[in-house]
C-alpha positions in Angstrom: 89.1 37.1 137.9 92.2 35.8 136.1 94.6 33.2 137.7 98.6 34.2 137.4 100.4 31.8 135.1 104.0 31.4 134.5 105.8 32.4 131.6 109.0 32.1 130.1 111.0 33.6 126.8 113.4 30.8 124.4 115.5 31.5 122.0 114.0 28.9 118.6 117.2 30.4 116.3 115.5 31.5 112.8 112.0 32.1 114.9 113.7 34.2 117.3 112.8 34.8 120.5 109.6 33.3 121.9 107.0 34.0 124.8 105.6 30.5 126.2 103.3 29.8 128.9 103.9 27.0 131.5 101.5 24.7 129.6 102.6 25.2 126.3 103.7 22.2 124.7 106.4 23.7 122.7 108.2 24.9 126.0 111.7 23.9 126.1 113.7 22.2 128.7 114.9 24.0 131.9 118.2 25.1 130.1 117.1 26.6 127.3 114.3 29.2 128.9 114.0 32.2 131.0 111.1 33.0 133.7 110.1 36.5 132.8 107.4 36.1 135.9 104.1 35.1 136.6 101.3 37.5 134.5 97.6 37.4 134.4 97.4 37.4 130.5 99.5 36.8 127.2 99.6 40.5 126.3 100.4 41.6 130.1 103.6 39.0 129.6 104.5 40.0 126.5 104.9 43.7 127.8 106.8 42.6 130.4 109.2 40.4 128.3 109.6 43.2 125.8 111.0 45.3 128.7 114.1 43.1 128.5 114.3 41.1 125.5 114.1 42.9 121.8 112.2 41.4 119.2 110.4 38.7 121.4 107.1 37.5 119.9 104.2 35.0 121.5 104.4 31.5 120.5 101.7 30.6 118.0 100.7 27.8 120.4 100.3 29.6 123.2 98.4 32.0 121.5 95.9 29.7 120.6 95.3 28.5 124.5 92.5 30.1 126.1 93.0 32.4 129.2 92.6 30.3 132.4 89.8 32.1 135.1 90.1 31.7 138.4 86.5 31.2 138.5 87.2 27.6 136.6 89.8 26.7 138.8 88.0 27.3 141.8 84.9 25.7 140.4 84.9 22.9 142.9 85.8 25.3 146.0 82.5 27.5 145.4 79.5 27.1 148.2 76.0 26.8 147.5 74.2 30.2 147.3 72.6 31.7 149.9 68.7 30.9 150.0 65.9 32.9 152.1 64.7 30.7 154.7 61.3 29.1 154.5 59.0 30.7 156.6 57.0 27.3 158.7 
């Protein structure tokens, strides 16, 4: 299962407007974005910000980032796996 990142849409003048992720490093400063809401995946965001802004398109660097899995995150949270006991 996915984890729920934050995204936001800029205006970049002649690029238009731009969908970024919280960890892009192209996202600008407080003032010049807009949190659209947090969404599992780039393409689920993008739907979302094409609900209110026309002509929005991802950033190329965000793009590029891989999805983050919960399952990653988590990695360090997990238990060991359940064993049959040893018969004596």
């Amino acid at each position: 299962m996915y984890s729920a990142i934050k995204f936001y849409v800029s205006d970049h003048g002649n690029s238009g407007l731009l969908l970024h992720r919280i960890d892009c490093s192209r996202l600008p400063a407080k003032e010049g974005r807009t949190f659209i809401g947090s969404c599992y995946s780039l393409l689920q965001a993008l739907s979302v910000a094409k609900r209110s802004y026309k002509g929005v398109m991802p950033c190329p660097y965000c793009a590029a980032l891989p999805e983050i899995n919960a399952a990653e995150s988590d990695a360090s949270v997990l238990l060991n796996t359940a064993r049959k006991p040893q018969k004596k």
